[in-house]
N, C-alpha and C positions, 0 to 999 in steps of 0.2 A: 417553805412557809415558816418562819418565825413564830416559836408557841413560847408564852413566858410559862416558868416554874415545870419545864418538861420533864423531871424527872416526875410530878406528882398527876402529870395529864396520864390518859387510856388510852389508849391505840389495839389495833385488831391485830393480832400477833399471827405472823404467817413464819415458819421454819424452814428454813435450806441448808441443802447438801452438796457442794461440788462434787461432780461425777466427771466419769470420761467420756460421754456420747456427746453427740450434734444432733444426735434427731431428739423430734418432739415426740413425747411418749408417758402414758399414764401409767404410774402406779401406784400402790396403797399401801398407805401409813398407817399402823398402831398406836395410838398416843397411852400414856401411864393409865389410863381408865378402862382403856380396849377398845374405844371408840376406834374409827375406820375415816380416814381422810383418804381423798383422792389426792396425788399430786400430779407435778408434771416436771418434763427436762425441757430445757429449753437452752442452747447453748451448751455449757460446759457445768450446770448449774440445775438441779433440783429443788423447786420448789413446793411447799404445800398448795393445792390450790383451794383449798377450805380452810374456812378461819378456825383454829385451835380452838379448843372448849376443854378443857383439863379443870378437877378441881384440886388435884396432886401436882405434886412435884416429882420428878424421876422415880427419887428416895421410897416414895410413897407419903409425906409428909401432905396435908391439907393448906390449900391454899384458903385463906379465911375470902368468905364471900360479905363483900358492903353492902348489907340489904339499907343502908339509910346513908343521906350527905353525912351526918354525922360521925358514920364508920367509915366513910370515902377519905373524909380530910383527917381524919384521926389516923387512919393508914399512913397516908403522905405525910403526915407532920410528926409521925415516930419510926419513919423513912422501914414499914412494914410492908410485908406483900397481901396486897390484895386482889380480887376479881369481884365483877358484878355485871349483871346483863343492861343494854339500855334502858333508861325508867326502869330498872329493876322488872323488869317483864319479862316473864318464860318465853311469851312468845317470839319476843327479840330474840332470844335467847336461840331459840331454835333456829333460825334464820340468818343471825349473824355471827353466832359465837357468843364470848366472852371479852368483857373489858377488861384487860389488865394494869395494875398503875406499873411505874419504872421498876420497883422494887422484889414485885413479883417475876418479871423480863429479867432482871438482872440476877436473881437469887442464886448462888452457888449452891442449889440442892437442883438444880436446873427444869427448869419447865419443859423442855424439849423433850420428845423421847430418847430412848437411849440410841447411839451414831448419829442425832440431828442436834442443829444446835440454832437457835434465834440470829436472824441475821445481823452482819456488823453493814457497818455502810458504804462501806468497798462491793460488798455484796449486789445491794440495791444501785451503785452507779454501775456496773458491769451488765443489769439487766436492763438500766434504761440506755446505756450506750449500744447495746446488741439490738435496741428497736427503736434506733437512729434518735435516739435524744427526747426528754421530756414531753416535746409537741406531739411527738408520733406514739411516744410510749401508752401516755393516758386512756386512749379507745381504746388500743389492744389488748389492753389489759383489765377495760372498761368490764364488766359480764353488759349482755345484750338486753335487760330489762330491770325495773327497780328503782332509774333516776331521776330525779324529777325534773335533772332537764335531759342533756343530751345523753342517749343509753350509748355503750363501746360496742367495741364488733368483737371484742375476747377472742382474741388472734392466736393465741398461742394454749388458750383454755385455765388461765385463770381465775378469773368467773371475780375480778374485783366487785364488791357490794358495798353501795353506800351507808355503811354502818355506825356514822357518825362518831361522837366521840364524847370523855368526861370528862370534864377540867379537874385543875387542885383544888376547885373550891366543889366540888361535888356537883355542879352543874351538867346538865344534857345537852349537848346541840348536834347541829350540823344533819340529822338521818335524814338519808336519802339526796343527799347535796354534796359529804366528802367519803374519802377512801382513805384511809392512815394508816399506817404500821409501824411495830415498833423495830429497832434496831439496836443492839445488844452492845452499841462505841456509845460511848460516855459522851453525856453534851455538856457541852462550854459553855 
């Protein structure tokens, strides 16, 4: 899908690791706060299968949180990192994560834990080609409740959530209708 001004849109940030296994198998991530993500392997490939919620950087540096549109686009137009929950609401918050704009994704004090790194987009076609392409990929990696249309079968225990997303102009859409993440390659 085509987003104008993507470096300053929110996407739900999910972290991968290339491993050596083929089996599917869960295990548990540390993020910089001490928070506890599940992930999962799937392929040659480690993913988180919960959306990121950090309000640090590796470093320990604080990621500034946009409680208002005003500190949304003020983020994106002085090309700073930020986060903030949907509608600014804890209880988004709790359920889906954190929105993050391009700047905080991209930050060399890096958001990932430390050995994980935000996916580039080699990443992302390698795991929709392991599940025979876009059409097939979507359900599998749908989570099985939460959509407000068709729920996935979360084939492999990703648990994707319709967590919508925040444009550059500090607007809401899409909850419970898209699934987005962010990818760490430079857009054109």
């Amino acid at each position: 899908m085509k987003m104008t001004s993507i470096k300053s849109s929110a996407f739900i940030c999910f972290i991968f690791l290339a491993v050596g296994s083929f089996t599917l198998q869960a295990q548990i991530l540390n993020d910089n706060n001490g928070k506890v993500y599940r992930t999962i392997k799937y392929g040659l490939q480690e993913w988180s299968a919960s959306n990121i919620s950090s309000t640090t950087f590796r470093n320990g540096d604080v990621i500034p949180e946009a409680k208002t549109k005003e500190e949304w686009v003020k983020a994106g137009t002085s090309e700073k990192p930020a986060w903030c929950y949907y509608k600014n609401d804890l209880q988004n918050g709790s359920k889906f994560g954190k929105l993050y704009n391009w700047y905080a994704i991209n930050d060399p004090r890096g958001l990932a834990p430390e050995g994980w790194r935000v996916s580039i987009n080699n990443d992302w076609m390698i795991l929709i080609k392991n599940l025979l392409g876009v059409d097939y990929a979507s359900p599998k990696l749908k989570s099985t409740s939460g959509w407000k249309s068709k729920n996935g079968v979360d084939k492999i225990g990703f648990s994707a959530l319709p967590a919508g997303m925040r444009d550059e102009n500090g607007g809401f859409s899409y909850l419970g209708t898209i699934s987005q993440w962010w990818s760490n390659t430079e857009p054109v």
